[in-house]
N, C-alpha and C positions, 0 to 999 in steps of 0.2 A: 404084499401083505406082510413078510416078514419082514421086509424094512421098517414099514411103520411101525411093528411091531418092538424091535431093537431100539428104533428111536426114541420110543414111549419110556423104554426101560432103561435106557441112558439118561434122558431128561431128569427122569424121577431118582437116577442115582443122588447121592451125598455130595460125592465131586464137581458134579452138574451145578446142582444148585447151591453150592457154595462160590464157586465163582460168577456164577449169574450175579446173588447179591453183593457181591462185590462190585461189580459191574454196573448196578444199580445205583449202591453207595456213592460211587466213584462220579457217576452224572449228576448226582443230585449238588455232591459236592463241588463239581467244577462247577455247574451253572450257576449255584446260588451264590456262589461265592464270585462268578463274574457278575453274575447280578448286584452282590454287594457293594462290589469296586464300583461301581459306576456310580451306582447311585449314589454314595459319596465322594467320588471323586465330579461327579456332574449336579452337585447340590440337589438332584431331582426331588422333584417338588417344593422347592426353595420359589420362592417368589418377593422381589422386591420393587417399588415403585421406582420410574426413574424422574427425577426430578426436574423443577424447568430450569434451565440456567440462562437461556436466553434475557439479554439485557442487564443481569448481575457480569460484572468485573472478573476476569479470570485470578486477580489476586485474594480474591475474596469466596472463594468455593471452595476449598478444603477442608475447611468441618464439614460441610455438609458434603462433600461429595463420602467423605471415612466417616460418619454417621449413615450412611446407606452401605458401605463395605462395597464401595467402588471405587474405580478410581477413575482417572481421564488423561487427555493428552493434547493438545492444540495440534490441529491438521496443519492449519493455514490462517495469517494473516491477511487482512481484506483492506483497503483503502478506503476508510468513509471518516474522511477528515470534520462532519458534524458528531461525531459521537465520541465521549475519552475512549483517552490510550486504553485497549486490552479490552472494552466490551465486549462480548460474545454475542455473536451476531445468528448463529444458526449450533443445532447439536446434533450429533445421532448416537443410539437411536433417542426419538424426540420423546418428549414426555410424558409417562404414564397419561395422565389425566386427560390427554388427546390424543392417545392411541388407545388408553387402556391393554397395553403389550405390557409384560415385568418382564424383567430380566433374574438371573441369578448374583450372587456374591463374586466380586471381583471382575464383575465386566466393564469395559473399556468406555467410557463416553469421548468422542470423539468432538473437538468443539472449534469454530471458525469465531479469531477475536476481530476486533475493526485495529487501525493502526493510523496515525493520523501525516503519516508524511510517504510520500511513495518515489521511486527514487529511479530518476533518468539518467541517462548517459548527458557527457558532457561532449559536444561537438568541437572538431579543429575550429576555429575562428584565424588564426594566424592568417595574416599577407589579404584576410576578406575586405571587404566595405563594409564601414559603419553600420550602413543601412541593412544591409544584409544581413548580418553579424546582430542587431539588433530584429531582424525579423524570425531566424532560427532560434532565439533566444526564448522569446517570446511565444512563439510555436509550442516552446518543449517547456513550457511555463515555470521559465525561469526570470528572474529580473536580472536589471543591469544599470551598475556606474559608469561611467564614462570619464576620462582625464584624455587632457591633451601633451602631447610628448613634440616639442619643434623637432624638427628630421629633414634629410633633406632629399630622401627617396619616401614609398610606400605614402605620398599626401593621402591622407581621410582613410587608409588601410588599420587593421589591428594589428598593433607589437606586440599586445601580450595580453593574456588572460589570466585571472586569478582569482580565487577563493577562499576566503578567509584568511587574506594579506599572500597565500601563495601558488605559485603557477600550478594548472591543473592541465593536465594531460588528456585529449581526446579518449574517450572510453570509459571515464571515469564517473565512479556511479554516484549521486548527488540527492540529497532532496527535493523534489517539486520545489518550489518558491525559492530557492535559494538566491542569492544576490550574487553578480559575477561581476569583477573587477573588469573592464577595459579601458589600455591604452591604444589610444588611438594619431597616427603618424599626422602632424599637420607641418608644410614647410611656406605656407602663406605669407606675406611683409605684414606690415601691419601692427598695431599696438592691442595688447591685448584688453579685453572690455570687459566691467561687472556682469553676472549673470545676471539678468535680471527676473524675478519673480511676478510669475503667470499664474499663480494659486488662485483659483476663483474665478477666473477670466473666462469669457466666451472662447472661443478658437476666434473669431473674428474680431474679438478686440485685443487677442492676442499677438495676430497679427497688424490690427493698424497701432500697435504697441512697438511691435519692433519695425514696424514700416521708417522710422529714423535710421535704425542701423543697417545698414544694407550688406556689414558682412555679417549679418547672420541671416539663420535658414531658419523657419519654421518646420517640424516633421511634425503633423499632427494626430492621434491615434484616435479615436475615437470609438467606445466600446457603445453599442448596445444601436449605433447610429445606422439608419437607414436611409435617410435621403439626404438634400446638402442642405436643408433646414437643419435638420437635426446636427448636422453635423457643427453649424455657425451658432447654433442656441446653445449645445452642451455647453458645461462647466468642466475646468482642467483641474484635474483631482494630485497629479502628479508630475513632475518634469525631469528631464535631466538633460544635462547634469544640473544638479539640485541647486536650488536658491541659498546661497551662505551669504552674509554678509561680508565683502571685501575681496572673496574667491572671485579671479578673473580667469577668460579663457579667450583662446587664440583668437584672431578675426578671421571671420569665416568659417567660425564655428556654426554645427549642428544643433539647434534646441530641440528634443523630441517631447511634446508632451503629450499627456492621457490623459483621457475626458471622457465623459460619461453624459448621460443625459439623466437632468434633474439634477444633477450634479450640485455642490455646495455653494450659497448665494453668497 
């Protein structure tokens, strides 16, 4: 009883309750004032819409994304060679108006553009076969020329590979569709012959076309063909080595052509 009693009369002293409201003072002021920071340092209760950018151009969103007091950044490039360079294919986060979410001032929009060329490795060909050498090509959907080089080792092998007039090194990273130079070893006798031009030809009259020449070879490719109807009806869209006027090639030369069905009459 006298404790409580002492305590009472401590409590109620001067000294007491001068540091108490200090003590008070002191809480009020560190929390509001972390209260303060925050809430402008976290715009709380800031609210902005976020905009749709899907399908507008990444070079073209800059006013608007600093007219919202955001900004943005490209994640990743996507491969959708039907759409221009740099469309924006996907956002986060997505757009107010089908999320109904806001963000505050200065948040990140993060955005996936399309990109129209996608780029593969280039494979060794050196010392391969034609045929071959033209099937990995083709695989890794690349194109290809073809030149003949007299030699008197490596017949119907590749000497050399090249891209855009120079030699390209296995591993080397390239665009889908790119055109790839081959030399190809031929040491056959013979006199060499006009190419001649299969543009528009069946495969079957392509061959009883070169059925005269007997040192040459038909390779014929056939896109989209599934039985050997198809394959004798298609129309040849392309050939190589290519139809030039006056350009000859060894005898015993390779004609590869590509054909389609429905192909050009």
């Amino acid at each position: 009883m006298e404790f409580l009693t002492k305590l009472k009369n401590f409590i109620l002293t001067r000294h007491f309750l001068k540091h108490f409201g200090l003590l008070i003072l002191a809480y009020f002021i560190i929390v509001g004032g972390t209260i303060f920071y925050l809430d402008s340092r976290t715009n709380h209760g800031q609210k902005i819409a976020v905009p749709s950018l899907v399908g507008k151009n990444a070079g073209s969103i800059q006013a608007l994304i600093a007219e919202n007091d955001l900004t943005y950044e490209i994640l990743d490039s996507i491969y959708a060679p039907n759409k221009p360079e740099g469309t924006i294919l996907s956002q986060d986060p997505r757009p107010t108006d089908s999320t109904n979410v806001f963000v505050k001032e200065g948040r990140i929009i993060r955005i996936r553009v399309s990109k129209r060329s996608r780029l593969v490795e280039m494979p060794s060909l050196i010392d391969k076969s034609q045929r071959f050498a033209e099937s990995v090509l083709k695989n890794r959907g690349l194109k290809y020329s073809i030149t003949y080089e007299t030699t008197r080792e490596s017949d119907g092998a590749v000497l050399n590979q090249r891209y855009k007039g120079r030699e390209i090194k296995e591993g080397s990273r390239i665009p889908i569709g790119s055109i790839i130079s081959l030399t190809v070893g031929r040491n056959q006798g013979g006199e060499p012959i006009q190419v001649p031009d299969l543009f528009g030809l069946t495969i079957n009259e392509a061959k009883q076309r070169l059925s005269g020449m007997s040192s040459v070879t038909l390779f014929p490719v056939c896109s989209g063909c599934t039985t050997a109807e198809d394959s004798l009806s298609a129309r040849i869209t392309s050939q190589t080595p290519e139809y030039i006027e006056g350009v000859l090639i060894p005898s015993g030369s390779t004609i590869t052509v590509f054909a389609e069905k429905n192909g050009p009459q």
